[in-house]
C-alpha positions as CSV (number, residue, x, y, z in Angstrom):
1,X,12.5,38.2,-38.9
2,X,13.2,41.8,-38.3
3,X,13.2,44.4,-41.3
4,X,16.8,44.7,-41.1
5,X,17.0,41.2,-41.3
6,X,14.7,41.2,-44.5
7,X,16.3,43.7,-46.3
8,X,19.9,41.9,-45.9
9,X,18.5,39.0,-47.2
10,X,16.9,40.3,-50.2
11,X,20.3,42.1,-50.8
12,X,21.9,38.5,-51.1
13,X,19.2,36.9,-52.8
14,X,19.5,39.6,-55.6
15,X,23.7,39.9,-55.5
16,X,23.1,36.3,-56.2
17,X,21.3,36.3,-59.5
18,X,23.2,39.4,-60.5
19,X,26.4,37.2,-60.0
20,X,25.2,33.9,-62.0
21,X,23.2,36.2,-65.1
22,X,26.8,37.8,-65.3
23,X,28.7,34.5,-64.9
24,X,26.7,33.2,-67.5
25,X,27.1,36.4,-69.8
26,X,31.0,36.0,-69.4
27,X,31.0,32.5,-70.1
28,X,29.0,32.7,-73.7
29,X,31.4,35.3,-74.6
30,X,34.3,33.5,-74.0
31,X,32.4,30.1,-75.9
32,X,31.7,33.2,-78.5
33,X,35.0,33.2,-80.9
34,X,35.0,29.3,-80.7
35,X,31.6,28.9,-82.0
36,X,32.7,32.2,-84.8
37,X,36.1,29.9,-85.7
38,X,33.7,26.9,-86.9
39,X,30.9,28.6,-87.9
40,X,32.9,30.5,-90.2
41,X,35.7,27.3,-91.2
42,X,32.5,24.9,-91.7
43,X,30.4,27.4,-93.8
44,X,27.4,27.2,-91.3
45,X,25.6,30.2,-93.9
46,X,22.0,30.5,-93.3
47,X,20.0,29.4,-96.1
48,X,17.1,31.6,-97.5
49,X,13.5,30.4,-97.7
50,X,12.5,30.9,-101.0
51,X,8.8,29.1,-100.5
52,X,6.2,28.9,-97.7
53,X,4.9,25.6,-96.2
54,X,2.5,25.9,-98.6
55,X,4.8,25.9,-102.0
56,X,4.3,29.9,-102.3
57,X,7.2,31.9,-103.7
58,X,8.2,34.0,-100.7
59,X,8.4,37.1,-103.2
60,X,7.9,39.8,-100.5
61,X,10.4,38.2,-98.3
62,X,13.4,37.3,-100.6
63,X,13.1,41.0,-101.6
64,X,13.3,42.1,-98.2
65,X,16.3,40.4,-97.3
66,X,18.3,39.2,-100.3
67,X,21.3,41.3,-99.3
68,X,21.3,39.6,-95.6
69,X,21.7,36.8,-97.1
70,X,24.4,37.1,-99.5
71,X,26.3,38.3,-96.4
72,X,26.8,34.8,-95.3
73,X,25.5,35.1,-92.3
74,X,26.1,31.7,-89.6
75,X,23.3,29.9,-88.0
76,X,23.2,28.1,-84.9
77,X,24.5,30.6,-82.7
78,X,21.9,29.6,-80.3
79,X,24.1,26.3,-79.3
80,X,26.7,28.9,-76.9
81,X,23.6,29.6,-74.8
82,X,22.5,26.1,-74.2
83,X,26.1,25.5,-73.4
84,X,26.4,28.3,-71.0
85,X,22.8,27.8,-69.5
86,X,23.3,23.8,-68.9
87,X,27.2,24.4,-67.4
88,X,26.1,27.3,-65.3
89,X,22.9,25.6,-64.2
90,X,24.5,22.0,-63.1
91,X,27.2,23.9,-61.3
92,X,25.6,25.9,-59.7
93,X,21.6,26.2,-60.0
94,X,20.5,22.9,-60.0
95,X,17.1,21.9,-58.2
96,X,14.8,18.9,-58.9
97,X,11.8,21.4,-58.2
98,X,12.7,24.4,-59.7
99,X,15.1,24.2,-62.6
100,X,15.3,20.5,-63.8
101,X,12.4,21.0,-65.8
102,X,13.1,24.3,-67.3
103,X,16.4,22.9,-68.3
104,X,15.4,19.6,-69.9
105,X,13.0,21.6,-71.9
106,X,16.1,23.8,-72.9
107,X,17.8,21.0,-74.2
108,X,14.9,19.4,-75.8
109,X,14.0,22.2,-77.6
110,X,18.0,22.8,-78.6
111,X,17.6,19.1,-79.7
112,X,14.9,19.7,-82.2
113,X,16.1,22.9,-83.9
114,X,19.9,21.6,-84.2
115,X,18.2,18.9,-86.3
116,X,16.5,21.7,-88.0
117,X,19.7,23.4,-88.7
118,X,21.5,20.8,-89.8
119,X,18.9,19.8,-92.2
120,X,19.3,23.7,-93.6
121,X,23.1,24.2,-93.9
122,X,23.1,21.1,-95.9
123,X,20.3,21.5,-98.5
124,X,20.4,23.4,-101.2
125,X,18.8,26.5,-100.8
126,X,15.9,26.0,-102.8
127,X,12.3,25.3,-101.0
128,X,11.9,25.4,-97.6
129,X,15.0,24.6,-96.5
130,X,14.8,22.4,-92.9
131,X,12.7,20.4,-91.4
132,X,9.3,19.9,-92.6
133,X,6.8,21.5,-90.1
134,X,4.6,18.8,-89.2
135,X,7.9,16.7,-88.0
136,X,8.6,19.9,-85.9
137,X,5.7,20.1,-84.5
138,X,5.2,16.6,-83.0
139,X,8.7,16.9,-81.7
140,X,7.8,19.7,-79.7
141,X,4.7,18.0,-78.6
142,X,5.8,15.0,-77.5
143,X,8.6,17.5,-75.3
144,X,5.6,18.7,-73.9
145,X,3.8,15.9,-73.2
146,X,6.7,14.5,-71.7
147,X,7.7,17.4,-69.6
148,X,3.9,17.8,-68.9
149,X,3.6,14.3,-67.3
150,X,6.6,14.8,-65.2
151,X,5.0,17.6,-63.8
152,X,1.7,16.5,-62.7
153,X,3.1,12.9,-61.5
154,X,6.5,13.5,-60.0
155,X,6.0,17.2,-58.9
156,X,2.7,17.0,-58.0
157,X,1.2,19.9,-59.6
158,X,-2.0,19.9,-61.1
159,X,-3.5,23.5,-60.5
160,X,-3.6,26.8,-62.8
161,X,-3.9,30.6,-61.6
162,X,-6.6,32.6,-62.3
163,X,-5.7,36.1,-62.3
164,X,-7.6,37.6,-59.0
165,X,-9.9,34.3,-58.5
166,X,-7.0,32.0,-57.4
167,X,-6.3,28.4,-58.1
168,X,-8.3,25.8,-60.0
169,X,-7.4,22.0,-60.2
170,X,-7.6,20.3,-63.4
171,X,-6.0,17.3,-62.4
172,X,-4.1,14.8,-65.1
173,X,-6.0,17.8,-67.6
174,X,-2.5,20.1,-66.7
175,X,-0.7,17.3,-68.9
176,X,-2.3,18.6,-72.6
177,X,-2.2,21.9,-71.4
178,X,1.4,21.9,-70.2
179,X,2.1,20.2,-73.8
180,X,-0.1,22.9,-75.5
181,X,1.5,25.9,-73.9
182,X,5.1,24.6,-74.5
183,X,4.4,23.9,-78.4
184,X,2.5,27.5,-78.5
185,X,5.5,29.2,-77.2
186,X,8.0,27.6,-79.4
187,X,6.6,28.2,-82.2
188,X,5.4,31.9,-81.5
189,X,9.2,32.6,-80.3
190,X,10.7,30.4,-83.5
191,X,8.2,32.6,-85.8
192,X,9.4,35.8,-84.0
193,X,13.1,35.0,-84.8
194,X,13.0,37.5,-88.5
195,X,14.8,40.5,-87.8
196,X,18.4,41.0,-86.2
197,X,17.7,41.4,-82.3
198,X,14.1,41.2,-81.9
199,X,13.6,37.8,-80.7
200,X,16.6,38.5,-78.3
201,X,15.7,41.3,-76.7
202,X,12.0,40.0,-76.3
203,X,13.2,37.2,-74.8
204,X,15.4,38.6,-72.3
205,X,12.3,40.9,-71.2
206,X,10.2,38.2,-70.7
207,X,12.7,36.0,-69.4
208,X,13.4,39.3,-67.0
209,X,9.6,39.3,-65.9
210,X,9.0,35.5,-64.9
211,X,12.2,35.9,-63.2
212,X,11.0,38.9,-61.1
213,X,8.0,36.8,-60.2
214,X,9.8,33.8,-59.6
215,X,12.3,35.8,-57.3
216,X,9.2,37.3,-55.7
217,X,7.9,34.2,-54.7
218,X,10.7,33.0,-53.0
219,X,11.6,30.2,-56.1
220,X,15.2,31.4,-55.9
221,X,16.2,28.9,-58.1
222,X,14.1,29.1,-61.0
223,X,14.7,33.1,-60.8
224,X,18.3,32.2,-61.0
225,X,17.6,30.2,-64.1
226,X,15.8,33.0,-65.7
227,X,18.7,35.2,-65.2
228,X,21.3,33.0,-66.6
229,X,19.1,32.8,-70.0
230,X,19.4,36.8,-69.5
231,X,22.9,36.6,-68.8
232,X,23.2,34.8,-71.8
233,X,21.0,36.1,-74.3
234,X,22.5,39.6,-73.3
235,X,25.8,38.0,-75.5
236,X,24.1,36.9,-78.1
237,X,22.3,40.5,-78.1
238,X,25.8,41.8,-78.5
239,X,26.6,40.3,-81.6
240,X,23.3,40.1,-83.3
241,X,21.9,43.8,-83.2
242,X,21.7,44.9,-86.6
243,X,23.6,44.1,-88.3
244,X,23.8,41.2,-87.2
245,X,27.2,38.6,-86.9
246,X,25.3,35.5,-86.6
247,X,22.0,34.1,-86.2
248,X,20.6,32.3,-82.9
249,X,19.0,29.0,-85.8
250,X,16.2,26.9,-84.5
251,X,18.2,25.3,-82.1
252,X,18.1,28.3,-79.8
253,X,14.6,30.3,-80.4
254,X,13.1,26.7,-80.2
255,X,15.5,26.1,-76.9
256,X,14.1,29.4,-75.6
257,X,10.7,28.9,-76.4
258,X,9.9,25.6,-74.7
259,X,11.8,26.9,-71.8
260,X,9.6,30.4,-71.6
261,X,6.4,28.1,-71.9
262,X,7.9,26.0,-68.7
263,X,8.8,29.1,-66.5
264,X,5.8,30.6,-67.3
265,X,4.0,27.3,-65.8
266,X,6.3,26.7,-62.8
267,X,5.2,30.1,-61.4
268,X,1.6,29.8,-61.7
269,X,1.9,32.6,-64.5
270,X,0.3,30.4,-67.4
271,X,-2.3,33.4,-67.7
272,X,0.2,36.0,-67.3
273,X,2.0,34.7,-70.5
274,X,0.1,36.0,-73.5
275,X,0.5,39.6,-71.4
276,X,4.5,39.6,-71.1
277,X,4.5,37.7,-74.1
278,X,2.4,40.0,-76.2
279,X,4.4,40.3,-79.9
280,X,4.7,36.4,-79.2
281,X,1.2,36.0,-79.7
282,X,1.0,39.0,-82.3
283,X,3.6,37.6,-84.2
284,X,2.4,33.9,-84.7
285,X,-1.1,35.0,-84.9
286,X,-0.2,37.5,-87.9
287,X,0.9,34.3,-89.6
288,X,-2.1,32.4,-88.9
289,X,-4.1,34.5,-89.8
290,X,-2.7,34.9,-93.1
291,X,-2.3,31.3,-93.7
292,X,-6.0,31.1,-93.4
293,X,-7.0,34.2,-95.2
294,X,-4.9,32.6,-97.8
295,X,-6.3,29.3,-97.9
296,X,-10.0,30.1,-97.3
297,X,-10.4,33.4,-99.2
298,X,-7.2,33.3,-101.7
299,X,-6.3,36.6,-100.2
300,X,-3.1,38.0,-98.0
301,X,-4.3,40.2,-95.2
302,X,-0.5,41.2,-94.8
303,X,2.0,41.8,-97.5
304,X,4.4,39.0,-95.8
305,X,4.1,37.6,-92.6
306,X,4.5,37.6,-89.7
307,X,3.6,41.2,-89.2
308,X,7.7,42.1,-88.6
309,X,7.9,41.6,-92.6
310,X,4.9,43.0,-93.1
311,X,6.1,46.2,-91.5
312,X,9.2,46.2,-93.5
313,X,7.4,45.5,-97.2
314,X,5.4,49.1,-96.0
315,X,8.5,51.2,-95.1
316,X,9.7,50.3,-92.0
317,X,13.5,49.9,-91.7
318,X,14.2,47.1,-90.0
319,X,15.5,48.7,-86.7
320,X,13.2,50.7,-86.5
321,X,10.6,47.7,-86.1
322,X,13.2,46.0,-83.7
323,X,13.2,48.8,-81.4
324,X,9.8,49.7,-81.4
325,X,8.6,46.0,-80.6
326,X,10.7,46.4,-77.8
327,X,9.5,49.2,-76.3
328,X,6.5,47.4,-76.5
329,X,7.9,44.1,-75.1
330,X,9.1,46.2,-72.3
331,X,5.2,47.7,-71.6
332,X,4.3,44.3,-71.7
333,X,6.8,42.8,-69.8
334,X,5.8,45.3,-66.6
335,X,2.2,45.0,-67.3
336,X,2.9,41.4,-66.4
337,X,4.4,41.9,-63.4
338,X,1.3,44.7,-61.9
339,X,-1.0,41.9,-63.1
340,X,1.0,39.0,-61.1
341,X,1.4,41.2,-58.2
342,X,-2.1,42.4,-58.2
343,X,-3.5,39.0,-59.1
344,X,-2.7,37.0,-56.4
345,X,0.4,34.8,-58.1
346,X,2.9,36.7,-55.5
């Protein structure tokens, strides 16, 4: 193939997924005002936290954001983009290889935060208000165990990339690990989900780099995925930037995260995704480490976490941490893609 020949081709490929992230875009802002009229009719209000996992009064936290929350602000917001994503993706994006998997972990994911939602619009505000954490988690495992078996036995992949050394196989050992990167992910992104926009915009940056790898690697498909979560997130974005309309609920930043973890895997970019994923990791690792600080020394190393509170309780307003943590979720995000084009995963 010639260079002309090339360059046309990449021309299309990209008019392609500029067409479908816009496609999708248009199609969650149209679903938009008919998720607003129930949201609003049926009282879906977010409920405030008012303890930890561990029975502590959130003091810090309720401080922080009392007057969000006597705005009334809906949850669930999150269900327009797993709409938009499955309709756009049967219709038009569908591959056994390439985007099945991604999009049964979208759904799966949905599945287990809409149950979390629902548990939190109908309790009564007091406690921790949702599903109990431990019932969470093996959800999300079991996802991932799933997802991870399907994989290694019906795709036939059992190998990780190693950044500049190439490919090792694990064999049936990319199961646990498939299951432990999608329950990491979840949980960083559902833990990340504090502060009008952030978890949006970091999403649709990382979602932007593993789609730029994907597309790089000829997996047209799952880059065309990526870009209808952009496409769709990029809605969302537009009504929850401070201050915010609505809220995405579990049921989309546990959607997103399962479905980061299993584009990160389907293009060899495990290793990449602490990198692109950086205030993933920070975030959920802020609030480990003050759940252990807590339990083992009786001591808070932050004065709430995850780290975007903490930031607040010092003087940080909060867009002022949103923006910031993009700017560095956009670093991050290109850092990723040098490393995968260096690397070898191109």
């Amino acid at each position: 193939m010639n260079q002309e020949a090339t360059y046309q081709l990449l021309v299309s490929d990209v008019t392609g997924l500029f067409l479908i992230s816009v496609g999708a875009f248009l199609l969650a802002m149209f679903l938009t005002p008919f998720y607003t009229f129930m949201a609003y009719r049926y009282r879906f209000w977010k409920k405030q936290r008012t303890t930890s996992t561990n029975g502590e009064t959130l003091e810090v936290f309720n401080k922080l954001h009392a007057a969000k929350f006597r705005r009334n602000i809906p949850t669930m917001a999150g269900v327009i983009a797993v709409i938009t994503i499955a309709v756009i993706t049967f219709g038009f994006n569908l591959d056994r290889g390439q985007t099945w998997l991604p999009l049964a972990a979208l759904i799966g994911g949905a599945i287990v935060g809409l149950i979390d939602d629902v548990i939190n619009l109908r309790s009564n505000g007091h406690g921790v208000a949702g599903l109990r954490s431990s019932i969470k988690f093996t959800m999300i495992v079991a996802i991932g165990v799933g997802l991870g078996w399907y994989f290694f036995a019906k795709i036939g992949i059992d190998t990780v990339q190693i950044p500049f050394l190439g490919r090792i196989a694990i064999g049936w050992m990319i199961i646990p690990l498939f299951a432990f990167v999608v329950t990491a992910t979840a949980n960083a992104v559902n833990i990340s989900d504090g502060l009008d926009g952030l978890a949006g915009g970091l999403l649709a940056m990382s979602f932007a780099a593993f789609g730029l790898i994907a597309l790089l690697q000829n997996q047209l498909m799952l880059a065309g995925f990526c870009f209808t979560v952009i496409g769709a997130l990029l809605s969302y974005l537009w009504f929850n930037i401070y201050p915010a309309r609505f809220f995405m609920g579990d049921v989309g930043s546990f959607a997103y995260g399962v479905a980061l973890g299993v584009v990160a895997i389907l293009t060899n970019s495990l290793l990449l995704l602490p990198i692109i994923g950086i205030l993933f990791v920070v975030e959920a690792g802020s609030s480990l480490l003050q759940m252990t600080s807590k339990k083992l020394f009786k001591k808070k190393i932050f004065l709430s976490a995850p780290i975007h509170h903490h930031l607040e309780a010092v003087g940080w307003p909060e867009t002022k941490v949103t923006m910031r943590f993009w700017i560095i979720g956009c670093i991050a995000a290109s850092a990723g893609i040098i490393v995968a084009i260096a690397g070898g995963h191109i």
